[in-house]
N, C-alpha and C positions, 0 to 999 in steps of 0.2 A: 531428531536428537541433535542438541547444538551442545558446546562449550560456551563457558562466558563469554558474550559477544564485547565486541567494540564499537559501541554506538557512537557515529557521526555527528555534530551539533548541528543545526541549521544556520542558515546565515539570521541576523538577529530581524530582518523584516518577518520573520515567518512566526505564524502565531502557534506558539509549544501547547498541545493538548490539544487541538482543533475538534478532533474525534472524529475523522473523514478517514483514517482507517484506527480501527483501536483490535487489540488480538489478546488472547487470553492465556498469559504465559505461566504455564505448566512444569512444576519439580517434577522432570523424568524419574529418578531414583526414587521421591518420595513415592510416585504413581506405580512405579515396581510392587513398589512396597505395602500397595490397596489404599492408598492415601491420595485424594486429590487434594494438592495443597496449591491452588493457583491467583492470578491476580489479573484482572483486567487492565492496560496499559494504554495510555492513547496516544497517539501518534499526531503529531512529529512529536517528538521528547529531546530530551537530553541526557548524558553520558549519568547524569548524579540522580536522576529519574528511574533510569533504567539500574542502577546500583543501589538504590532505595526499595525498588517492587523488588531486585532479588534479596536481598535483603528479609525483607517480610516474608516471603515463599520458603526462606531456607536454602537459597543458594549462595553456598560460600566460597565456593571452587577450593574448599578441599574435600570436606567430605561430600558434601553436594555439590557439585558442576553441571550437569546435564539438564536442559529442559526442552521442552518444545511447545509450538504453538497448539492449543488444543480446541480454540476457536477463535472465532476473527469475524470482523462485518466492516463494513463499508458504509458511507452515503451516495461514493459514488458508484453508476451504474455499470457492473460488470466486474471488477476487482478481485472479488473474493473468488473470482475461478482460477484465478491464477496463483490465491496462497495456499501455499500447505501446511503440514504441520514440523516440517523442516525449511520454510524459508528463512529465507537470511533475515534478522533483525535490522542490520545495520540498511540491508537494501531499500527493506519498508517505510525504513524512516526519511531517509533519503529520498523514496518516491512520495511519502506526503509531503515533504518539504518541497519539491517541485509541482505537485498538485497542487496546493498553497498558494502559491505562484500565480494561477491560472486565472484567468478572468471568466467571469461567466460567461463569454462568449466564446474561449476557448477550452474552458468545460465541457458545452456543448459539441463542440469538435470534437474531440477528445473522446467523449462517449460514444456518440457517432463513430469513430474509429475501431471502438474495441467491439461495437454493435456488428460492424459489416463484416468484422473478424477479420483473417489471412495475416494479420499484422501482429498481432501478439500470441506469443507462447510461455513467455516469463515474465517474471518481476522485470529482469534486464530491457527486453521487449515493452511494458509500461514506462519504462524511464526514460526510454530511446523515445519512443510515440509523444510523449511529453515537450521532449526537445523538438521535433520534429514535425510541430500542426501545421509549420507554414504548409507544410506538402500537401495540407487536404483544404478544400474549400466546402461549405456548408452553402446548399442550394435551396433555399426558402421555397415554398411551395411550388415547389416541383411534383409530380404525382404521378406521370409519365411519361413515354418515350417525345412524345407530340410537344407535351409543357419545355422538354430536354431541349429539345430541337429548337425551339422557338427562341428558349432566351440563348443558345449560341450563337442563334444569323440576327440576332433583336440588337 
């Protein structure tokens, strides 16, 4: 359950709508109410975006304020374990605008990272990991200990 959030902009390299994470935002009070009144949103957006989908939902923040995420999907692999139906909006957006970012090779890193696990447990944790691929290396066919060992003394 969130209050009107304050959506972030992206910087203007990033492409608005990409749909590499998009979530399915939910009138809390109308869903009290037996009414699913929601809208599907795609991410990275912007502030007049995100005031336009509540808009159409019926969130005004007076009578209606509250919504939450009621579903979400990703393209990239692993993501969606980490949203809930209370994540930050403004986080998400912020994390695709850094996803965005990313080059296909550091994509791959990337997922590789959230694949081995230990490194993430939040949204904030995907952000972090984002800023932070220098720290992992991607070992092309490698298969085991023997291939390991070879291309470190190679």
């Amino acid at each position: 359950m969130q209050t009107l959030p304050s959506v972030s902009s992206c910087p203007k390299s990033t492409t608005v709508g990409s749909g590499m994470i998009s979530v399915f935002i939910t009138n809390l009070e109308k869903y009290n109410e037996g009414k699913l009144i929601g809208e599907w949103l795609e991410l990275p957006t912007t502030p007049e975006k995100v005031k336009q989908c509540f808009k159409r939902i019926g969130i005004d923040g007076v009578n209606y304020e509250k919504f939450f995420l009621s579903s979400y999907k990703s393209s990239v692999y692993g993501i969606t374990n980490y949203i809930f139906e209370n994540s930050n909006l403004d986080e998400l957006n912020y994390l695709t605008c850094k996803l965005d970012e990313l080059s296909h090779d550091e994509m791959e890193i990337y997922e590789a990272a959230i694949d081995i696990g230990g490194y993430v447990n939040s949204i904030a944790d995907l952000i972090n990991l984002a800023d932070n691929l220098d720290c992992f290396q991607c070992l092309y066919n490698i298969s085991n200990e023997y291939d390991l060992g070879f291309y470190w003394i190679a």
